[in-house]
C-alpha positions in Angstrom: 25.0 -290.7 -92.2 27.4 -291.6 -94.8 29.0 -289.1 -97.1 31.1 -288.5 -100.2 33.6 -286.6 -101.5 34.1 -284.6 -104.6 36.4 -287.6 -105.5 33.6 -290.2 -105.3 31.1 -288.0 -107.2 33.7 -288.0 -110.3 34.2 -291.7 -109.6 30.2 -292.4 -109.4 28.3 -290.1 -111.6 31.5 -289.7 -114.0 31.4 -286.0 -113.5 34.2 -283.1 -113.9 34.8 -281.1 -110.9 33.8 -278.4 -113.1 30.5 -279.3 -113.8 29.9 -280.7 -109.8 30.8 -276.9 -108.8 28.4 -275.3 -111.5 25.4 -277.3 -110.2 26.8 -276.1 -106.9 26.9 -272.6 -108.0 23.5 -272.8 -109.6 21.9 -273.2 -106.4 20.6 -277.6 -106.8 22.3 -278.6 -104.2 24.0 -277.2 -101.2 26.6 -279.9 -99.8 27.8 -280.0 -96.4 31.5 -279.1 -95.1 33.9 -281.3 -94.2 37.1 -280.7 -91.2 39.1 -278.8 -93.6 36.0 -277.3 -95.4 36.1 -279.9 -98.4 32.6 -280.8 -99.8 31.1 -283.6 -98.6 27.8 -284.9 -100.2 24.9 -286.9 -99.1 23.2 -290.0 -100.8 20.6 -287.3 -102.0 22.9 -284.5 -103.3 24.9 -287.5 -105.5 21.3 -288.6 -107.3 20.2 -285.0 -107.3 23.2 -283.9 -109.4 23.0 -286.7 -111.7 19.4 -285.6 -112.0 20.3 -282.3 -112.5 23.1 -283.0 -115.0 20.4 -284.8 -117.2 18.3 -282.2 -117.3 20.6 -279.3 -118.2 21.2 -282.1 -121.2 17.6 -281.8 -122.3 17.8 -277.7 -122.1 14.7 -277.8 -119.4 14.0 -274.5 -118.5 16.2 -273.9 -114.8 12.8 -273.1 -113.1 11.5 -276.6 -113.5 15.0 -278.4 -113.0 15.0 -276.5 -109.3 10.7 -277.6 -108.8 11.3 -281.3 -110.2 14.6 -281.1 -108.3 13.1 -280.2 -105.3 10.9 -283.1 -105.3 12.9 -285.7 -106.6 14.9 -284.7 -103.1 12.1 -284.9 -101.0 10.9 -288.7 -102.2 14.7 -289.6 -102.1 15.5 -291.9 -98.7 18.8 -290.5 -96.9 20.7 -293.4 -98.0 21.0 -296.2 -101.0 18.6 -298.6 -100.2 19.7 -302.3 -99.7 16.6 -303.4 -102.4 18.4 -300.8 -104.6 16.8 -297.7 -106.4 14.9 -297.3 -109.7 14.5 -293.3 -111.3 13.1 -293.2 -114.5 11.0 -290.6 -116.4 7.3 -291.0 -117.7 6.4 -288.3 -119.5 7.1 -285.1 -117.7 6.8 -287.0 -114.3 9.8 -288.6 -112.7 8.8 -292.0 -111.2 10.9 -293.2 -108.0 10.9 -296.7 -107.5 11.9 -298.2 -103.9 11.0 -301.8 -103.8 7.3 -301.8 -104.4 6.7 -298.4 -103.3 6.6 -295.9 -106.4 6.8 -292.0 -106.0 5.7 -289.5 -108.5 7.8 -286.6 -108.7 6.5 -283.7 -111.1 7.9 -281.7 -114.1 10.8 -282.1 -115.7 10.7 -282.8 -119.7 13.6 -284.8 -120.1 14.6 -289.0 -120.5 16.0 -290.1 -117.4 17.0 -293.7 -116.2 19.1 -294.4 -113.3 19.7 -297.2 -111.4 21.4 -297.3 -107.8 22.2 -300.0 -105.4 24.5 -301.1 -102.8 27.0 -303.8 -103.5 29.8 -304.7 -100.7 29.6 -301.5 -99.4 29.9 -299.5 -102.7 27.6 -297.2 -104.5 26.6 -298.1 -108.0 24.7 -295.7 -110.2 24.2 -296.7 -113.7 22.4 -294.1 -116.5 20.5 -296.8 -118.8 19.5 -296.2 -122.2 16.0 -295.5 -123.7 16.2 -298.8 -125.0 17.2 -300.2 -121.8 13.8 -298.6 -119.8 12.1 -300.8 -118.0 8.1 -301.3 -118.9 5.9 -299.0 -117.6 4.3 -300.1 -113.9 0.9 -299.2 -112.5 2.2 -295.6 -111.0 3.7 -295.2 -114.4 0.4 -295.3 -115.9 -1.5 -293.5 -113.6 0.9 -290.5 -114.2 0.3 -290.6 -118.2 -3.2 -291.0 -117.7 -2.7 -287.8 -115.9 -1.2 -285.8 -118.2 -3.3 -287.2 -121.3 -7.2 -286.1 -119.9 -6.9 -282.8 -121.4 -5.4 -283.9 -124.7 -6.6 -287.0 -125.5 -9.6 -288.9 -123.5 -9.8 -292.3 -124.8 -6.0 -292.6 -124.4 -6.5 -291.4 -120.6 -8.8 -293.9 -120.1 -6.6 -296.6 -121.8 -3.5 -295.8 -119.6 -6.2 -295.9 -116.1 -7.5 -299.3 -117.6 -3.6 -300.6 -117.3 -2.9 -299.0 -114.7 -5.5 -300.5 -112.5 -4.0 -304.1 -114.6 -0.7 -304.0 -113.2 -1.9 -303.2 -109.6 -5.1 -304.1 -108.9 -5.3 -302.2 -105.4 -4.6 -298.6 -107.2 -7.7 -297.0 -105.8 -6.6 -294.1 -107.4 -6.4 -295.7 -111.0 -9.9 -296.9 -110.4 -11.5 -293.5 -109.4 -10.3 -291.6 -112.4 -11.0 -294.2 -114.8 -14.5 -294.0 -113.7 -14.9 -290.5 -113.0 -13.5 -289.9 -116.9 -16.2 -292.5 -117.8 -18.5 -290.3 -116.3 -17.7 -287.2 -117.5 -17.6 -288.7 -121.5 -21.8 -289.9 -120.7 -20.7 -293.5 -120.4 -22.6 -293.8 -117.3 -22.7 -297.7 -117.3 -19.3 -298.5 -118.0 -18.2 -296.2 -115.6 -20.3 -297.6 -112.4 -19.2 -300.8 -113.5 -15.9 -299.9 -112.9 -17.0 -298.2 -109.5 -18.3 -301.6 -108.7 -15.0 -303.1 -109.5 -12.7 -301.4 -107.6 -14.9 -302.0 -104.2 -14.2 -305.6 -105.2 -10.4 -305.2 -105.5 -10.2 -302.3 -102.8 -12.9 -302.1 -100.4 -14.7 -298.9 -99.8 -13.2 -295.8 -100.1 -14.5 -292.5 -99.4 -14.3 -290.8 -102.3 -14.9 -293.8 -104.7 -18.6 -294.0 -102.7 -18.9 -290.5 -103.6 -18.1 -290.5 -106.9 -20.4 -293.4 -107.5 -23.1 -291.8 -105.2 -22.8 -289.1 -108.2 -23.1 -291.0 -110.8 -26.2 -292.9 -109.0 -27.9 -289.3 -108.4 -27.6 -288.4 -112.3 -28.8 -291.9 -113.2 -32.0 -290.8 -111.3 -31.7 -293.8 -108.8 -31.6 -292.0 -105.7 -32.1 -294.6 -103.1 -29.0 -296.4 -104.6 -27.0 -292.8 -104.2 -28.1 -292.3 -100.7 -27.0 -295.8 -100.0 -23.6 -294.8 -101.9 -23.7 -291.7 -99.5 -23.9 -292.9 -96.6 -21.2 -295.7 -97.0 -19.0 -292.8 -98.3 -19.5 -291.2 -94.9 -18.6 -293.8 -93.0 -15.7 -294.0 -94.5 -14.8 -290.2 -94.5 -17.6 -288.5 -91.4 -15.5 -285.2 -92.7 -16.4 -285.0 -96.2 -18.6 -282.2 -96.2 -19.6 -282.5 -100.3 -21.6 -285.6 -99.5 -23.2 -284.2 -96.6 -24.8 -281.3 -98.8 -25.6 -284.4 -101.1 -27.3 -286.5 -98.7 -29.1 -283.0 -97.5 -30.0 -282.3 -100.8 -31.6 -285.5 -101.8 -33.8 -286.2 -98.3 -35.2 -282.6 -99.2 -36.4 -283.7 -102.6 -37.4 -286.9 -101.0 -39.5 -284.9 -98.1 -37.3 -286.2 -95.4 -36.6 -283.0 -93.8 -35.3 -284.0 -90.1 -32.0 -285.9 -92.1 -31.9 -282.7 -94.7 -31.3 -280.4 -91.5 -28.8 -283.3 -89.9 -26.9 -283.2 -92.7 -27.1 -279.9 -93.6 -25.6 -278.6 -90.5 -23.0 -280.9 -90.8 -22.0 -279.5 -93.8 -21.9 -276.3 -92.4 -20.0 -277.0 -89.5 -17.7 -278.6 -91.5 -16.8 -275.8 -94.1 -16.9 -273.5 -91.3 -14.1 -274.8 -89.2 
């Protein structure tokens, strides 16, 4: 694996030797040794200091630079990648772009925008402006969506609405939009959004659940067991729809499946 010295950090990040030993010192990132114990720093430790550097800018309290930190390290790969590498900030969140793969990295209040890539050999990492951001993608999206359902519903649902726009196949995006719908008593807008996303994405186990749910409070219970059931063969191990399905053939007077699924329920909370 390739590394760098303390010379290419200054050359890279344009960073004193000072500050590259007070990140050291402050515990965010512990580089490597060389023959004649020089520092010598991985692809990760060069976009985690830059990273760092930003957020000591911003005055974010130390104990969320080391969690977001911690993170951002974990969703970096171990070397610049030849499609190049997108970090920006959304909100709180930091959003790591590889390609078409998208990694959301928590905490962090700060404006961050970096962009790294390979050319002939040599690493480029270049801080853009706020004006220079690029527009938000689905994952960017999903993440505000996130943070706005306790603040500010309709706005939630907005951001989930785009999110599921720019990517159609963000299952995720989908579920939350509708289980919000839910929640707010817009029972119709949110199963039409169930119906949706098994258009776009096929079943999923939780998005049968969800609109199993929704079907059950709707008072259409054959519907909800059918919901149910696909939701289990999707997922055999999600013991919540088991004490559904349970629950509704007792009400129906169907107790042979109640018990089936009832003891699966239990066995599966029990192991």
């Amino acid at each position: 694996m390739h590394t760098y010295s303390v010379r290419d950090v200054e050359r890279v990040l344009r960073l004193s030797r000072s500050t590259v030993r007070a990140l050291i010192n402050a515990g965010f990132v512990a580089p490597s040794r060389g023959v004649r114990r020089e520092y010598r720093f991985s692809f990760r430790d060069l976009i985690v200091l830059r990273a760092a550097r930003a957020l000591m800018d911003a005055k974010v309290p130390r104990r969320r630079i080391s969690r977001s930190l911690e993170d951002l390290r974990r969703r970096l790969p171990d070397a610049a990648p030849l499609s190049g590498l997108s970090i920006c900030a959304v909100g709180d969140r930091v959003v790591v772009r590889d390609g078409a793969n998208h990694w959301q990295v928590d905490d962090g209040q700060y404006l961050l925008g970096l962009d790294v890539s390979m050319e002939n050999g040599v690493l480029r990492v270049i801080e853009r402006k706020a004006s220079e951001a690029p527009q938000p993608h689905s994952a960017d999206w999903f993440a505000r969506a996130l943070e706005l359902e306790a603040a500010d519903t309709r706005a939630a649902l907005h951001a989930y609405e785009h999110a599921t726009r720019e990517d159609p196949q963000a299952i995720g995006a989908w579920i939350n939009w509708g289980r919000l719908l839910h929640e707010t008593g817009e029972l119709r807008k949110a199963e039409s959004v169930y119906r949706r996303a098994i258009e776009q994405c096929g079943a999923n186990a939780l998005l049968m659940f969800n609109l199993g749910v929704l079907l059950e409070d709707a008072e259409r219970t054959q519907e909800a067991l059918q919901a149910y059931h696909a939701c289990i063969e999707e997922d055999p191990g999600m013991a919540d729809c088991h004490y559904n399905l349970a629950r509704l053939y007792e009400s129906l007077g169907e107790p042979q499946h109640a018990i089936r699924h009832l003891g699966q329920y239990r066995r599966l909370v029990s192991a």
